[in-house]
C-alpha positions as CSV (number, residue, x, y, z in Angstrom):
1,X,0.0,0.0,0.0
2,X,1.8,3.7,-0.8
3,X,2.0,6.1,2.2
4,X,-0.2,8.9,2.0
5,X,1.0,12.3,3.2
6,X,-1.2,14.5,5.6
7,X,-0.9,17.7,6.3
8,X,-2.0,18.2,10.5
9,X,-1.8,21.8,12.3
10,X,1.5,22.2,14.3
11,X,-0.5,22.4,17.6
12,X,-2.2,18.7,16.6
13,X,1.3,17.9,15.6
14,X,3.1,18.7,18.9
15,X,0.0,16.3,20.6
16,X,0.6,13.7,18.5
17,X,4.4,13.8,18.9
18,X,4.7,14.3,23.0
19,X,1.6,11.3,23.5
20,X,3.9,9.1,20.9
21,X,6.9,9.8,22.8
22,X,5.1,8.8,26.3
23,X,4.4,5.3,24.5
24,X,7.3,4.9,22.8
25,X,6.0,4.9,19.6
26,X,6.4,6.9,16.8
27,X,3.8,9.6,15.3
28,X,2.9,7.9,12.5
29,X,2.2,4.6,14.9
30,X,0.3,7.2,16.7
31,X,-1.7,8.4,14.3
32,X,-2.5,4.9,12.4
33,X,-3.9,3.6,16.0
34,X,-5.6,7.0,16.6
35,X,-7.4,7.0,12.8
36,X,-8.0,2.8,13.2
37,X,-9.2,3.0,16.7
38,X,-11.8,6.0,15.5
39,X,-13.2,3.9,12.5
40,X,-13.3,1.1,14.1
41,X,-15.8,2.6,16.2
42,X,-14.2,1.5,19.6
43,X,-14.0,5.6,20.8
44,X,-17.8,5.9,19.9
45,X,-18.3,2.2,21.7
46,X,-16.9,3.4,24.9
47,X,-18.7,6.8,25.5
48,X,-21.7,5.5,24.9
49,X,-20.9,3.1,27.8
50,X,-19.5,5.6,30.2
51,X,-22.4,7.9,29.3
52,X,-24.9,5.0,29.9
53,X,-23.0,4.4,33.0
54,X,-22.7,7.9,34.0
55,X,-26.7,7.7,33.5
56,X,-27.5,5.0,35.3
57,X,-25.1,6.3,38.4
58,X,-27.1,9.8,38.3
59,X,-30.8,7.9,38.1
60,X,-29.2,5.8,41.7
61,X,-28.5,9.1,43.8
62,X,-31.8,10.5,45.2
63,X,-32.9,13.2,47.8
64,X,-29.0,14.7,47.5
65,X,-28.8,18.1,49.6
66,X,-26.1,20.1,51.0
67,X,-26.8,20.2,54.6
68,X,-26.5,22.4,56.4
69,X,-27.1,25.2,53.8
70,X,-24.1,27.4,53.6
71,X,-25.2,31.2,52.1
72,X,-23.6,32.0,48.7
73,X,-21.3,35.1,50.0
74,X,-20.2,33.0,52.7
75,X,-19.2,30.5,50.5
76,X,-17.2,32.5,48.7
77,X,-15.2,34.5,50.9
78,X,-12.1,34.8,50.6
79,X,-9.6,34.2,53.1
80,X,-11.2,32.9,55.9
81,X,-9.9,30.7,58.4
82,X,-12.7,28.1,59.9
């Protein structure tokens, strides 16, 4: 198969370089896992099971409240020792 060039923005480039170097792998490893992970649809797999999660986790919590009630400029003074 030929290689393909790309052109990426610097700033996507710099990403791509500094995560590659934390795996030890080079860009263009980088970016083949990052484009084969993305159309394999594993990335769109896995939010939709955190978010179903994150769902299911928010449904479970009922009745939350902040108790006691703490008054808004209290809470945000500055400075104050308790």
């Amino acid at each position: 198969m030929p290689a393909m060039m790309i052109d990426l923005p610097d700033d996507v480039y710099d990403r791509v370089r500094d995560r590659a170097s934390e795996r030890g792998v080079s860009p263009q490893q980088e970016v083949v896992e990052i484009v084969s992970r993305h159309s394999n649809g594993e990335n769109g797999d896995s939010l939709a099971a955190a978010r179903l999660r994150m769902q299911q986790l928010f449904d479970s919590v009922h009745g939350f409240r902040m108790i006691p009630r703490i008054a808004r400029e209290e809470l945000y003074e500055r400075g104050r020792v308790r």
